[in-house]
N, C-alpha and C positions, 0 to 999 in steps of 0.2 A: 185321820181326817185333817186336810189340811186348817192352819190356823190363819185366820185374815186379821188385818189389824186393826183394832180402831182408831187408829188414829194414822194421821201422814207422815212419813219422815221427811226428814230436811239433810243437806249436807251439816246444818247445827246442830242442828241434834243423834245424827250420826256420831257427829265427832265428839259423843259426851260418852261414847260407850267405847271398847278397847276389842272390839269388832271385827278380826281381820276376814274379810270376805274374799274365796277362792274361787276361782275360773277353772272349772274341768277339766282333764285331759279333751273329752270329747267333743267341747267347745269352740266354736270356728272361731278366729282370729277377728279383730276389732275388722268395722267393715264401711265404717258409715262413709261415704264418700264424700269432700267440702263443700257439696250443694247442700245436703242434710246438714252439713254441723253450721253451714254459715245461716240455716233456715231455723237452724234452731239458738243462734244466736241474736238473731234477728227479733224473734218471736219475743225473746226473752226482753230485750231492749223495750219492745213497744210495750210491755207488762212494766216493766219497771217505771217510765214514763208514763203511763197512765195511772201509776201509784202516787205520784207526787202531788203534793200538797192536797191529798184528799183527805189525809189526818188518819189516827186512828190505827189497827192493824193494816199492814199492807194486803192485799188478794194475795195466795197463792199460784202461784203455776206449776201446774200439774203434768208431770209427762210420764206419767200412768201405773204401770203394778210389775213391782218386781221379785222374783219368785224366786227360795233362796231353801233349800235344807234344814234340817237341823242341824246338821256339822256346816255352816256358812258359805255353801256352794252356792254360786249364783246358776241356778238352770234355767231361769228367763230372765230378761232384762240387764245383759251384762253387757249389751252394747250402749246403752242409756245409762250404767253405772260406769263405764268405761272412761265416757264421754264427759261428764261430770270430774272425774279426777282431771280429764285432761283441760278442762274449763279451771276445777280448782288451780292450775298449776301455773296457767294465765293471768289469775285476779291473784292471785297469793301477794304481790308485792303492792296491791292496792287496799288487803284487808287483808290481814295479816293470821287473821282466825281461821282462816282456811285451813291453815297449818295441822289442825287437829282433826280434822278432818280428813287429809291427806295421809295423815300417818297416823299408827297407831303403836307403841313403845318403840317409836323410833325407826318402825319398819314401816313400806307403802303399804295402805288400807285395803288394796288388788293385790291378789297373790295368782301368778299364774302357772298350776299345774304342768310340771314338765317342760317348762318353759321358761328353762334359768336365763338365757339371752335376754328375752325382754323384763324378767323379773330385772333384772341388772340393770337394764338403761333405763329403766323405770325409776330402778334407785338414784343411780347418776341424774336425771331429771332434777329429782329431787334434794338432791345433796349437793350437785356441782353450780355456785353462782352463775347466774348468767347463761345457764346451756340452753335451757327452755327459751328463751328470745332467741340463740343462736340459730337451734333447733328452728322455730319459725320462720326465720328470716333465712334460711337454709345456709348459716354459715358454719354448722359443726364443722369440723374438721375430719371424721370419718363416716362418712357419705351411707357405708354398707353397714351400721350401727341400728338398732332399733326399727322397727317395723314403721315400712312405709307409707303406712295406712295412720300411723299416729304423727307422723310427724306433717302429712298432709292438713291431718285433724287443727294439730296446734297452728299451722301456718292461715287455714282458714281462719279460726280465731281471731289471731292477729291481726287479721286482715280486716275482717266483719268489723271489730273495734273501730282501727286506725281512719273509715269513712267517716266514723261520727267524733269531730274535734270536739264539740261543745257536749258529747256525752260525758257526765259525773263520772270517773270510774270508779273512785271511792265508792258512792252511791251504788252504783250499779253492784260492786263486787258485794257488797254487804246483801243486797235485795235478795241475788242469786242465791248467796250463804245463805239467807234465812229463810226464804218463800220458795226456793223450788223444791215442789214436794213430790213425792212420790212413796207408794205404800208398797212395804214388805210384805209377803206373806211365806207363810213356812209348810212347807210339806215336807210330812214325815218321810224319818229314811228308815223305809223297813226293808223287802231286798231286790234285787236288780230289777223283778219281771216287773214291779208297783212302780220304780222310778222310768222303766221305760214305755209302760202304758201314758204315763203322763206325758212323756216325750212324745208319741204318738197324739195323744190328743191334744197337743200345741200342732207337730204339723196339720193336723187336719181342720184346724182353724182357721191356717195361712199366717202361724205367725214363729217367725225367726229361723227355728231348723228346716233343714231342706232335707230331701229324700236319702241324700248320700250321707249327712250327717244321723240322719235314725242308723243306715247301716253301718256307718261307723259303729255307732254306740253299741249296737248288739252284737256286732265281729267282736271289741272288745271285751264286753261283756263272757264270747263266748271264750278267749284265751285264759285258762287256769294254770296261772304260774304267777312270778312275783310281780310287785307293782312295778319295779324297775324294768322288767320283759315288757309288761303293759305299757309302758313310758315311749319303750323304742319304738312298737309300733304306732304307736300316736302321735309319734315325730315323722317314720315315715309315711304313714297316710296323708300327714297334713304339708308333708312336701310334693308329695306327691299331685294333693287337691288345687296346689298354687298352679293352675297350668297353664297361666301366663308367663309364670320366670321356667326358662330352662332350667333343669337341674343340674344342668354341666353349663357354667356361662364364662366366655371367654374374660381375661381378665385385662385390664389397663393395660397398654403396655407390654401384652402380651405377643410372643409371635402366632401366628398363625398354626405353623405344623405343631408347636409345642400346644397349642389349645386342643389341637385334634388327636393328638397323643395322647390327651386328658382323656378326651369325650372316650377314644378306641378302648382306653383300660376300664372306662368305666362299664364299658359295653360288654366287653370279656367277663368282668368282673361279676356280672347280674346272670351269664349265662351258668346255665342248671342250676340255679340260686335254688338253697335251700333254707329254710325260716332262720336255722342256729346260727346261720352265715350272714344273714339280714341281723338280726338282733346285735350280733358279735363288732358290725360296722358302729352302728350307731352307739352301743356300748364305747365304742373308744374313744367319743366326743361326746360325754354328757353335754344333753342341754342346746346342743347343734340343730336346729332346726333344716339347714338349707346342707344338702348333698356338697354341694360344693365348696364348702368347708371343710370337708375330709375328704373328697374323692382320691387324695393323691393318696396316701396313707391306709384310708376306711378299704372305701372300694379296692384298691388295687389290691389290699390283702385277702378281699374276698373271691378272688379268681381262684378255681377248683387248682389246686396240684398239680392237674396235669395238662394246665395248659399254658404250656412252654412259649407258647406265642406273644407273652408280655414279655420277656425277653430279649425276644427277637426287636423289640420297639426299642430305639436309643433314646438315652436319657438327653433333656433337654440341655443345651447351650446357655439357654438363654435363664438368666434370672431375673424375674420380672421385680421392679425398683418399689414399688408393693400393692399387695393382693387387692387390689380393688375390681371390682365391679365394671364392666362397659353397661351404664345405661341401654335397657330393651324394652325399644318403645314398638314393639311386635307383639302380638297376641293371638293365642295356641285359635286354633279351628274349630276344636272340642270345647265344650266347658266340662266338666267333672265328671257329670252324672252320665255325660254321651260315652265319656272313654272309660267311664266303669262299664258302661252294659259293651259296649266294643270288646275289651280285655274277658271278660264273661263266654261270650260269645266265641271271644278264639279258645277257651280252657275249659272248658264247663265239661265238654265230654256227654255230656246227654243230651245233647240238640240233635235234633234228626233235623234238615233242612225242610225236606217235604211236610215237614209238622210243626213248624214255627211261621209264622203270621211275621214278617220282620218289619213292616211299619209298625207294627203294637211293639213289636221287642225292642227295639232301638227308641221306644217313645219316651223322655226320660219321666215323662211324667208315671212310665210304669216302672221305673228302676224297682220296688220293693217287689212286687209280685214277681217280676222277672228273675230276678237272684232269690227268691224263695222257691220259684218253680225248676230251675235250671242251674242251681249251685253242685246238684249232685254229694260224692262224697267227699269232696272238697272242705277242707278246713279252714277257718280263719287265717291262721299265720301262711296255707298258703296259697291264699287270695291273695292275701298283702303284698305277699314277696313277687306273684307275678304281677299285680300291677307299675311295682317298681321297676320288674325287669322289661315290661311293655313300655312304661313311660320313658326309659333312658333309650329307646330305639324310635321311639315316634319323635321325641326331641331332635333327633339325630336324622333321622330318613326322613321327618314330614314338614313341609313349607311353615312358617309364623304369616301370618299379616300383620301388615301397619296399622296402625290407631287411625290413618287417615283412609284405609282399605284399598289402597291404588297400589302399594307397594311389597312385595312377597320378600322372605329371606329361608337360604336352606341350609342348616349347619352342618350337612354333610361334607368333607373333605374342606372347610372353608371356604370363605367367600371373598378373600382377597388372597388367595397361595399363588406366588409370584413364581413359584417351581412350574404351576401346570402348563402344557400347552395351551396352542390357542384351538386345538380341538378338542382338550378334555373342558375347557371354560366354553363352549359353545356347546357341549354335552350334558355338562351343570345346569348351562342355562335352560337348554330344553329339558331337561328335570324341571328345574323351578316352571317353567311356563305349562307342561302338560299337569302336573299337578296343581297348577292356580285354575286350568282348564275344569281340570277335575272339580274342583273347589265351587265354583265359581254355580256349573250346574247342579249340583247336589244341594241337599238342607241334611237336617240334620237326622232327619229316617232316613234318609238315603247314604250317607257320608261311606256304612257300613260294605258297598258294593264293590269298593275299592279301596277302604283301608284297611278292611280287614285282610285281605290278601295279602294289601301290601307286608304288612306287621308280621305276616305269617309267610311270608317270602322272606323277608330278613331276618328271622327268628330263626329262620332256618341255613342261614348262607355266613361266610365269613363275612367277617368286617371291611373287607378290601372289597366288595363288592363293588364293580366297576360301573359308572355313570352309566355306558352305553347298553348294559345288563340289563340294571333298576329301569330306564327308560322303554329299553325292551318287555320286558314283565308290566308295566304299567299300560302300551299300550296293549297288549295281550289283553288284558283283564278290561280294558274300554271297548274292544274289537268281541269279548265275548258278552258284556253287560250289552250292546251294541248291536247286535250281529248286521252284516251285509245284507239279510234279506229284507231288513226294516228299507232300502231302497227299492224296492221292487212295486210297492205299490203309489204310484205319483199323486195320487187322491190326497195320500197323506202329509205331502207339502203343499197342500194351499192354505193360505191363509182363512176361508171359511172351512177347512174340515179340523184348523188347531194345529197347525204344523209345529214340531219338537223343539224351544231355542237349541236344545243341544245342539242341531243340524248348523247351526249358523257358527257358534262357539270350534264345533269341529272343525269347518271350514277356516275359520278365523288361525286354530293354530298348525294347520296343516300351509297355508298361507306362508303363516309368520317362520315355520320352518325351512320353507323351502324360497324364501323371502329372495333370495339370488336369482332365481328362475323368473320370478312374477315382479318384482318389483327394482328391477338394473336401470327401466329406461332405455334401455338394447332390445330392439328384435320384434322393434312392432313400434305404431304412429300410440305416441299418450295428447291428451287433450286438456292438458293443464296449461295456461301460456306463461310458462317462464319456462328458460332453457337449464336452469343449475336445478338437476334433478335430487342433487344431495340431501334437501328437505325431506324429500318422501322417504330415501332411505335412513335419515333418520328420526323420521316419526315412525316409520315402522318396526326398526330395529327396536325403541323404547316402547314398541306397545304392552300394554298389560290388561291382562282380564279383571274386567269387573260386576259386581253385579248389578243389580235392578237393572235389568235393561230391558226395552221392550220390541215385541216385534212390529215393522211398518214399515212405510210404504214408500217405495223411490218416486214411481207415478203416483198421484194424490187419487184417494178415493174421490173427492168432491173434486176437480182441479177447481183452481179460481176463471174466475172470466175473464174473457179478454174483450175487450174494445165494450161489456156490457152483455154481450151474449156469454153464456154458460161454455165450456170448453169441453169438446166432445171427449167421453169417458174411454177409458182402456176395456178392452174384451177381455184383456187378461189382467187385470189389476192386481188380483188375488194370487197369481202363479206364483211359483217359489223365487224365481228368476226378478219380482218386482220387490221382493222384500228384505229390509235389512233389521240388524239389531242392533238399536240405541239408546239412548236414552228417550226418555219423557220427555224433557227439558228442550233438548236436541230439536227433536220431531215438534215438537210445541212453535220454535222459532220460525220453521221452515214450511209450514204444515201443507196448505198445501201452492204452495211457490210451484213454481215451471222446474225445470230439468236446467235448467241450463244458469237459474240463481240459483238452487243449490249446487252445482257444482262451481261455481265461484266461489260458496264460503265456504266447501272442503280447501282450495285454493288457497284461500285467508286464513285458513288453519295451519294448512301447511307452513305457508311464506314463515308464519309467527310463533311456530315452532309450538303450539298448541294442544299436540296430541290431537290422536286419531280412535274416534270410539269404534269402530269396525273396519280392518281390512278387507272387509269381504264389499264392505262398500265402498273404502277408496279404489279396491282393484276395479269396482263399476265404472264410477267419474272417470279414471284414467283410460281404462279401453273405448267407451262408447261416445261418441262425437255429439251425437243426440240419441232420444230416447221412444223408440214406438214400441208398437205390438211386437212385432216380428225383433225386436230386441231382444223383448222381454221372453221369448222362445227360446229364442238364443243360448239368451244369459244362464235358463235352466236347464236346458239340453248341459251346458257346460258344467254347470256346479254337480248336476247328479252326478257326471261321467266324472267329475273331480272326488266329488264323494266314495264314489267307488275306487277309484283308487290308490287313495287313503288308507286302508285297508291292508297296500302293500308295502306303507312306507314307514 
């Protein structure tokens, strides 16, 4: 029976016992993001502040129940215990009592399971004068040190403070130390299935673990061998889970081919991976959380015997002046749970297609029943091992987006190799572009229609696999998800029967591919008045796909009136041929304006270098002089016959 407590603890009275509380292997990493910790610094201020000169005990503030073992594992509430140290480590030089708190004989009061890197910088925190400001103010001096989730933590902090000159801090640090409370409670440890029920019954609450983190627990649970076996793969799950950082990241200073020599060995290295060979990497960098810390060494020892082809690759010129990081301000396509049931999906060996429902199976919200029903006889260590060998190829073969979403990156062969031609860099580029295509129409039940092939096309091919291959197989696998006969019936491009955006996005990068042809300025009257046509090609050349876009209308539904009378309506308003995809926002400005003011502010776009939300609608404004019925026949007569063929290009 678990034990509740009667009473609250305080970081004071904490720091009266010699207490050291540990963080699980199975434990996701600190998470709170600076809107939470500066909300929860915020909170605490006005509590403190509303305690003054009322006399008396101060009120507590409470941030709620933390759920701990009998051997001092924190299995709920270690992001609010987390949190707390890193608060103590803030006030400690304005109350100095924190001190015992922070540590207990001399070691930190957080201990993290298999996770000697941050156990370290944790120490240094706490040991090195002055780091934790440094740390805040982001001047350490190595960048790729300690998790960047805590160092964002402490800079919030700092920050949330530094607004309030006339807050006490003395004051305040004392308050924090003695009134923020929070209750332990202790569940017994008796044996795995007892502690992982409980873990179930937190997710199904809605509180802290997530679906992928239950199947971690219980993959773990199922490997019988030593804690240090269990160690490795709990380092690489949780490298694996990060699937915003590459696991091969190009370094400072780095050259280019020498990055892609990394990535190539690392890729060599994971094919026919077998668990001894996964365990054996991570074994030779205790404590290593991030692949890229050992790839040179780890991975490349793990490449099978007989594949003579790391050889063939020449060793690097170049020595990078040191191993830092390039800043990746890109983020993966997938989140966790999507590329666990993807990786599933390509390995499971018991999916019959005809009997898999793939919106439910890709739904992450089924990730547990799904790998309960379709794990087959697959073992833990080697699930693990292929998810690592999936994750170092989707790294490598699948586009990042920008934090701002306008901008793609693909680390295949690099993104700035000054050896390639200018037709293997316009080969690249139509990689990046058909795959943000891809992107762009998919969610994430659908994502499955073409990554998995992809994954399973390069799992299968060498490494040298040539851009104009990959681009080949990509549109194969859009042309079959796709087929030509979805043009056959015109009902289905109007706008009252739901016409596909796909249809428009297609058009857009068939367009932007063949951008010579359609958009030179040669070979036909354009209707833009200025003569320097260089604008258009290059607002086209920099187009990129985005999402939310909606479909509408070139003629207005309602036109506006002219002179007072109503403007007589299109017969065809609805045709495929009247319709584009834009934005909201766009469509909102313009709504329903004449033909000939919107194409003025395409114009003002262009002149001002702007950016262009649809090709399919600049190529409109540029061919058509004005805009009627029989345009509008026209225009769809045209794009079908273009649509079609697409098909062969």
């Amino acid at each position: 029976m678990t034990k509740y407590p009667k009473k609250a603890d305080t970081p004071a009275s904490i720091g009266q016992n010699r207490i050291q509380y540990r963080i699980p292997l199975y434990q996701r990493l600190f998470a709170w993001d600076q809107e939470t910790v500066s909300g929860l610094i915020d909170d605490l201020v006005k509590s403190y502040e509303n305690s003054i000169g009322k006399g008396g005990a101060c009120p507590p503030y409470y941030i709620g129940l933390i759920t701990s073992t009998e051997k001092n594992e924190l299995v709920d509430g270690q992001q609010r215990f987390t949190v707390l140290m890193l608060i103590g480590l803030a006030l400690e030089e304005h109350f100095g009592q924190w001190r015992s708190f922070l540590e207990v004989d001399e070691k930190p009061r957080l201990y993290f399971e298999a996770r000697e890197d941050d156990n370290e910088y944790l120490e240094r925190l706490l040991k090195e004068p002055g780091l934790v400001k440094k740390v805040a103010s982001k001047q350490e001096d190595d960048k790729d040190e300690g998790d960047q989730k805590v160092k964002e933590a402490l800079a919030a902090i700092y920050e949330s403070l530094s607004k309030r000159p006339q807050l006490c801090l003395e004051g305040f640090s004392r308050y924090v130390y003695e009134n923020t409370s929070f209750f332990i409670s202790v569940l017994p440890y008796t044996d795995s299935r007892a502690l992982n029920s409980y873990f179930e019954s937190l997710n199904s609450t809605g509180k802290n673990l997530e679906d992928h983190e239950i199947l971690k627990v219980n993959l773990l649970m199922e490997i019988k061998r030593s804690d240090e076996i269990k160690n490795c793969y709990s380092l690489i799950w949780n490298a694996v889970a990060d699937m915003d950082t590459p696991l091969v990241r190009k370094r400072r200073e780095e050259a280019t081919t020498d990055y892609i020599i990394r990535f190539n060995k690392a890729i060599l290295a994971t094919r026919n991976l077998v668990p001894e060979r996964v365990v054996e990497m991570f074994k030779q960098d205790q404590g290593k959380s991030d692949i890229n810390d050992f790839h040179g060494k780890a991975l490349e020892n793990l490449a099978p015997e007989t594949g003579d082809m790391i050889d063939d690759i020449p060793e690097s010129s170049v020595e990078p002046k040191k191993a830092r990081y390039e800043p990746d301000t890109y983020r993966s396509m997938l989140r966790f749970s999507e590329f666990i049931l993807h990786v599933l999906y390509l390995v499971s060996g018991t999916i019959r297609e005809e009997d898999v429902n793939k919106r439910d199976f890709f739904d992450p919200n089924n990730l547990s029943k799904m790998f309960a029903d379709y794990r087959g006889n697959m073992n833990a260590e080697e699930f693990i091992a292929f998810l690592l060998q999936y994750r170092i190829l989707y790294d490598y073969f699948v586009i990042r987006i920008a934090s701002t979403g306008d901008k793609y990156t693909l680390a295949m062969r690099g993104d700035e190799d000054d050896q390639k031609t200018d037709e293997d860099k316009e080969l690249k580029r139509r990689v990046v572009q058909f795959e943000s295509f891809q992107y762009v129409y998919s969610s994430k039940k659908t994502y499955y229609r073409w990554l998995c092939p992809l994954l399973k096309f390069v799992s299968g091919n060498d490494i040298t696999v040539a851009f104009d291959s990959l681009l080949a197989f990509l549109k194969k696998i859009d042309n079959e998800n796709n087929p030509v006969s979805r043009l056959d019936n015109r009902d289905d491009f109007r706008y009252d029967h739901g016409v596909d955006r796909y249809w428009f996005w297609r058009l857009d990068y068939y367009l932007w591919q063949e951008r010579e042809k359609y958009f030179t300025g040669t070979g036909g009257e354009n209707y833009f008045h200025f003569s320097d046509f260089s604008a258009v090609r290059k607002c086209v050349d920099k187009y990129t796909f985005k999402r939310n876009r909606s479909i509408e209308h070139v003629a207005a539904q309602h036109p506006a009136k002219e002179g007072g009378t109503p403007a007589q309506p299109y017969e065809h308003v609805h045709d495929f041929g009247n319709l584009v995809l834009i934005s909201s926002g766009f469509n909102s400005l313009l709504r329903n304006s004449g033909y000939e003011v919107k194409r003025g502010h395409i114009e003002n776009c262009l002149k001002e270098s702007s950016g262009i939300e649809s090709l399919t609608m600049l190529q409109l404004y540029m061919d058509s002089k004005e805009w009627t019925d029989d345009d509008i026949v026209a225009r769809t007569e045209w794009r079908m016959e273009f649509l079609r063929d697409t098909y062969g290009l």
